[in-house]
C-alpha positions as CSV (number, residue, x, y, z in Angstrom):
1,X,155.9,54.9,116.1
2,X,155.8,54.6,112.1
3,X,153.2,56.9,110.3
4,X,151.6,55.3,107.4
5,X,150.7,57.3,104.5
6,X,147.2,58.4,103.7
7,X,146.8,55.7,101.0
8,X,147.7,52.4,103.4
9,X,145.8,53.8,105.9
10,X,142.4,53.4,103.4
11,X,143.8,50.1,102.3
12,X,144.3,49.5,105.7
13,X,140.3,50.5,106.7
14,X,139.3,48.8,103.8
15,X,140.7,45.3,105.2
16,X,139.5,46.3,108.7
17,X,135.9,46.9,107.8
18,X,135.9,43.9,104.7
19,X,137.0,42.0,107.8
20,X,135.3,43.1,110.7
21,X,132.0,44.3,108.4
22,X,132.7,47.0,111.3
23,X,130.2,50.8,111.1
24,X,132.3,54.0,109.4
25,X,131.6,55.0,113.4
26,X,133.4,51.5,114.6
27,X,136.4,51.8,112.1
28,X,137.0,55.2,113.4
29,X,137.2,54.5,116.8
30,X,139.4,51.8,116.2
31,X,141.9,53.5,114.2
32,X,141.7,57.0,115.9
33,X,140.2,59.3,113.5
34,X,137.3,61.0,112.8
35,X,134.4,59.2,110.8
36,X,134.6,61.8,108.0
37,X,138.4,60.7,107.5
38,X,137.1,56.9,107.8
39,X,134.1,57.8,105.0
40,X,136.4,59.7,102.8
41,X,139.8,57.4,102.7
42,X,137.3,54.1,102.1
43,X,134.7,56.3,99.7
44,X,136.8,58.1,97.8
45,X,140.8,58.1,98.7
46,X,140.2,53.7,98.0
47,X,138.7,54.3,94.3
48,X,141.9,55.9,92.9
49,X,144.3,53.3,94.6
50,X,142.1,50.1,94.1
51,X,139.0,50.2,92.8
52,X,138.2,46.6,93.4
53,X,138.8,46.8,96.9
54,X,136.6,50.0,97.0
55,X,133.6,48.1,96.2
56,X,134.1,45.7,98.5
57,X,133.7,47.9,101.1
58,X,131.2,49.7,99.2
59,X,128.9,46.6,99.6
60,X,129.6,46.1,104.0
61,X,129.0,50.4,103.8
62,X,125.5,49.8,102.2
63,X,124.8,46.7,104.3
64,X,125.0,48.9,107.6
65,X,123.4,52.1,106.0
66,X,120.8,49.9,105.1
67,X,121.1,48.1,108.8
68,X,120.9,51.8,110.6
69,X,117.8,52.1,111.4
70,X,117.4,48.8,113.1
71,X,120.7,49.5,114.6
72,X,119.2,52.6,116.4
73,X,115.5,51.3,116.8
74,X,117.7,48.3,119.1
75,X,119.7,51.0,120.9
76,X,116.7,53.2,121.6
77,X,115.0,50.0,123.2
78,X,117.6,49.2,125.1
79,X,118.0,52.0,126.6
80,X,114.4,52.3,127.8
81,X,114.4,49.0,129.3
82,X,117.2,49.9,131.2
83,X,115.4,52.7,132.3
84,X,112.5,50.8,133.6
85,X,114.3,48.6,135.3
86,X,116.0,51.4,137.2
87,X,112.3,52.6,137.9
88,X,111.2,49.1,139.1
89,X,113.9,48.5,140.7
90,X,114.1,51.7,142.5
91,X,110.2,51.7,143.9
92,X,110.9,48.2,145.2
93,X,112.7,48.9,149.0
């Protein structure tokens, strides 16, 4: 398999999350590294190799950070419906 170089693999995360509009958590899974990788190729890796398309991302980035906490507040009360149903259910012969 061909590496790619540090720089197309930000251009390359840059297009995904543009694209996708995909969490720094999402893009990392995707492309097998750790979100710290993800956060510094698109944050600051991007600005020195294109600067246009490093505010692109920069504006899907701010979307989800600003997102987040619904994001979590939805996975929190999913969870716990889940939960009670398993309760429910579970009590019910």
């Amino acid at each position: 398999m061909k590496s790619i170089s540090i720089d197309e693999r930000a251009i390359s995360l840059a297009h995904y999350i543009i694209d996708s509009k995909d969490t720094v958590r999402g893009a990392a899974k995707k492309f097998g590294i750790s979100k710290s990788t993800v956060h510094k190729d698109v944050s600051e890796r991007l600005k020195k190799i294109n600067p246009s398309l490093a505010k692109e991302v920069r504006v899907i980035l701010d979307e989800n950070k600003a997102e987040r906490h619904m994001r979590g507040g939805m996975a929190t009360k999913l969870k716990y419906s889940h939960l009670k149903e398993k309760k429910i259910m579970g009590n019910n012969p």
